[in-house]
C-alpha positions in Angstrom: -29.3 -9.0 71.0 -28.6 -11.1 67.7 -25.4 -10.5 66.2 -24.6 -10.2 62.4 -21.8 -11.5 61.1 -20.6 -8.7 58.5 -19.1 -10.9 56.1 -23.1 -12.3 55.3 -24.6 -9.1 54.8 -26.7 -9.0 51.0 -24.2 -7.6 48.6 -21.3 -7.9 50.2 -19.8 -11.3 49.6 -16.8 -12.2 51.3 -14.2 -12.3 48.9 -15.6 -9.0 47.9 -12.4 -7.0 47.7 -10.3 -10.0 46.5 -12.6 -10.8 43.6 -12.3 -7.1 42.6 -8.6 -7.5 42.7 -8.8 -10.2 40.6 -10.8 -8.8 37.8 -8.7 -6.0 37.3 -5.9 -7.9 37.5 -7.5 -9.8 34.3 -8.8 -6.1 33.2 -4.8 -5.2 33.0 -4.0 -8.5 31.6 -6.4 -8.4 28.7 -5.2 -4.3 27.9 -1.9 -5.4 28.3 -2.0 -8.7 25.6 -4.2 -6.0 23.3 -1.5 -3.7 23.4 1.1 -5.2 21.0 -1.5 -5.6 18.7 -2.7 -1.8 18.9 0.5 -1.1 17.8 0.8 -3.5 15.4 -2.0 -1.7 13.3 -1.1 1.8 13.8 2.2 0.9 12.5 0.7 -0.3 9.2 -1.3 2.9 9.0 1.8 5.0 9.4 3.6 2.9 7.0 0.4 2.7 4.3 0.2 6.5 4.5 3.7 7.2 4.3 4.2 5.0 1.2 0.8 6.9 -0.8 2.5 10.0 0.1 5.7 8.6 -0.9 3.6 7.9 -4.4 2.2 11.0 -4.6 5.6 12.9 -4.6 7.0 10.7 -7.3 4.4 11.5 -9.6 5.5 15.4 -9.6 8.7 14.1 -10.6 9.3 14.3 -14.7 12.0 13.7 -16.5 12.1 14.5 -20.1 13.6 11.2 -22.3 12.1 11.2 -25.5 8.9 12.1 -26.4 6.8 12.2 -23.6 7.8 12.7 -20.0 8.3 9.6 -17.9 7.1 10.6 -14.1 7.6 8.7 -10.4 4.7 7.2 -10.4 4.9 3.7 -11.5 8.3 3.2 -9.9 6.2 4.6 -6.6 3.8 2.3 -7.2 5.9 -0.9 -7.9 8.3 -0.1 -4.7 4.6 0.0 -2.7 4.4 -4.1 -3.1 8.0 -4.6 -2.2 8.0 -2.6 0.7 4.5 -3.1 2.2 3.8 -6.6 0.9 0.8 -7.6 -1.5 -1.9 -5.9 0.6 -1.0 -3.3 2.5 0.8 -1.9 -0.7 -2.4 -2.3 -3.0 -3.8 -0.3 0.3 -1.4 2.3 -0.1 -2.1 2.8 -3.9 -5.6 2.7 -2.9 -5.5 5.4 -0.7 -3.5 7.7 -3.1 -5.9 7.5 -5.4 -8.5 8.4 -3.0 -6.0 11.8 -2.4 -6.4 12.5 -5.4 -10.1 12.3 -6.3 -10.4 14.3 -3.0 -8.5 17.2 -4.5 -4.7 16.5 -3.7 -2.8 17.1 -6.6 -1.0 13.8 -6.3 -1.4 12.5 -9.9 0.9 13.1 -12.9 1.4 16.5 -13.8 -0.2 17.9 -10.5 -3.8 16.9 -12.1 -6.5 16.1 -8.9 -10.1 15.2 -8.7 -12.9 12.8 -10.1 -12.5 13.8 -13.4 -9.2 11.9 -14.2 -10.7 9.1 -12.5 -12.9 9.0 -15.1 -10.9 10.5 -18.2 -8.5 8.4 -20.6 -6.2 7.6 -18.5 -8.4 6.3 -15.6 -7.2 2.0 -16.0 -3.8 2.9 -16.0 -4.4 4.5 -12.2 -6.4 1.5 -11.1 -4.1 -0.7 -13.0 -2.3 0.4 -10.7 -3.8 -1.6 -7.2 -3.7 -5.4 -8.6 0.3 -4.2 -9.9 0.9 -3.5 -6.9 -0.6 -6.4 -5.3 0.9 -8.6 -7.5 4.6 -7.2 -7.5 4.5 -7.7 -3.8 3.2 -10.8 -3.7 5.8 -12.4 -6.0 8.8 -10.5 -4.2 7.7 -12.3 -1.2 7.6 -15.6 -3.0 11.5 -14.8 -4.7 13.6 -15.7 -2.0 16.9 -14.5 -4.2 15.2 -11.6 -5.3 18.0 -11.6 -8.4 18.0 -8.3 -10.8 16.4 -10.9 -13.6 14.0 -12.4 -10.9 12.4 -8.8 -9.7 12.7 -7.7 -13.3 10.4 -10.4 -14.3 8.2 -9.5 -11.6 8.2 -5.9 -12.5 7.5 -6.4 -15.9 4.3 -8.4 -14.7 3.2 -5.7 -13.4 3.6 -3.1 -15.6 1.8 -5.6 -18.1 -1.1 -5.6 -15.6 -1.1 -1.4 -15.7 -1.0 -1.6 -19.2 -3.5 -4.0 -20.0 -5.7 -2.0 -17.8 -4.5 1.0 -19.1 -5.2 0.5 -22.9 -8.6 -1.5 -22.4 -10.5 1.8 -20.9 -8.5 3.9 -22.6 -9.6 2.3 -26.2 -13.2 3.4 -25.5 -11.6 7.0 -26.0 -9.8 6.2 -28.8 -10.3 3.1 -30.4 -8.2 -0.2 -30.4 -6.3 0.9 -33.7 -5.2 4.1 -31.6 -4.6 2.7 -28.6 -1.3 1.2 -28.5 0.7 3.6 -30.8 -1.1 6.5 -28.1 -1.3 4.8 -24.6 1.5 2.1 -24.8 4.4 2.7 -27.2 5.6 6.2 -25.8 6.1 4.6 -22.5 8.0 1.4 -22.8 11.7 3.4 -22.7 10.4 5.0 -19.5 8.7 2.1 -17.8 11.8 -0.8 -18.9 13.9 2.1 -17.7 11.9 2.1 -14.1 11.8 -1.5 -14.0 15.7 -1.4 -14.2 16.1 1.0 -11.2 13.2 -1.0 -8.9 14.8 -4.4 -9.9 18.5 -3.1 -8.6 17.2 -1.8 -5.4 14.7 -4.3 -4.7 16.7 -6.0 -2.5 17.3 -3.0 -0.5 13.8 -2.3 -0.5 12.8 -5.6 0.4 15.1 -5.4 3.1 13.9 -2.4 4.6 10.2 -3.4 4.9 11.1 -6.5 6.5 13.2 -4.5 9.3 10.5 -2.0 9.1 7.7 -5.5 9.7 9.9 -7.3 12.3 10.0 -4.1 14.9 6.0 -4.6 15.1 
């Protein structure tokens, strides 16, 4: 009679059971150290949808002061880079813009869809993504982040929506047009949104870095 020792049998190594063990102890290990970082990004998705949301109910908002209306949108947007930071607030903006060309009637005045995307008004809404992108960038830079400092920054980015703003909108109407039409009736609404960003920017700022830090 020859007898087999079990423990040499093809397939079955010794440490069979024990190196089992040990991979999914490095299985749990590896899910584990993944976790945070899970969570880390669904975070920022929560956060990035809240805020276009966020942008998207400001727009509705109009408040007659002179001539033309002045809306929630730009303040929306400008808060987007001080809460969220240079990129996950031109993210933001990004996605409300895609809410709206899906049909959300997130845009000024309840108007939705590719058209306005494509109307007169169309560089002031992408103007909007680099403003953002910029505001947030320098609030991270200001470490005061003084009323005159964020005002500064502010009015940078406004410039940026304007610029972008009256450059498509002059194939509408012409560069003779384009100022007195698609700038001037919105410099006491804007300077006037600057004013109210620029106060609370510290709060903000101090809220999306609480908001940051729990990730």
């Amino acid at each position: 009679m020859t007898l087999h020792n079990p423990e040499s049998r093809k397939g079955l190594p010794s440490n069979g059971i024990l190196g089992y063990d040990a991979r999914m102890t490095q299985t749990g290990q590896s899910l584990a150290g993944a976790a945070p970082g899970l969570d880390t990004r669904v975070a920022d998705a929560v956060r990035i949808v809240l805020v276009s949301l966020a942008i998207g109910v400001l727009a509705r908002i109009s408040v007659l002061i002179g001539p033309v209306p002045i809306t929630g949108q730009t303040l929306g947007v400008l808060a987007a880079g001080i809460v969220l930071g240079p990129r996950r607030g031109a993210l933001a903006v990004l996605l409300y813009l895609a809410q709206g060309a899906s049909g959300a009637p997130v845009f000024a005045g309840g108007t939705f869809g590719f058209a306005v995307l494509a109307g007169p008004t169309a560089g002031y809404l992408i103007g909007f993504v680099p403003a953002a992108f910029v505001v947030g960038a320098l609030a991270e830079r200001l470490s005061k982040k003084s009323v005159w400092q964020m005002s500064l920054a502010l009015s940078l980015g406004t410039a940026i929506v304007y610029l972008c703003g009256a450059a498509w909108l002059s194939r509408f109407v012409g560069w003779d047009r384009t100022v007195a039409l698609g700038i001037t009736p919105f410099v006491l609404g804007d300077a006037l949104k600057i004013g109210i960003v620029a106060l609370a920017a510290p709060a903000i700022a101090s809220f999306g870095s609480r908001s940051r830090s729990r990730r």
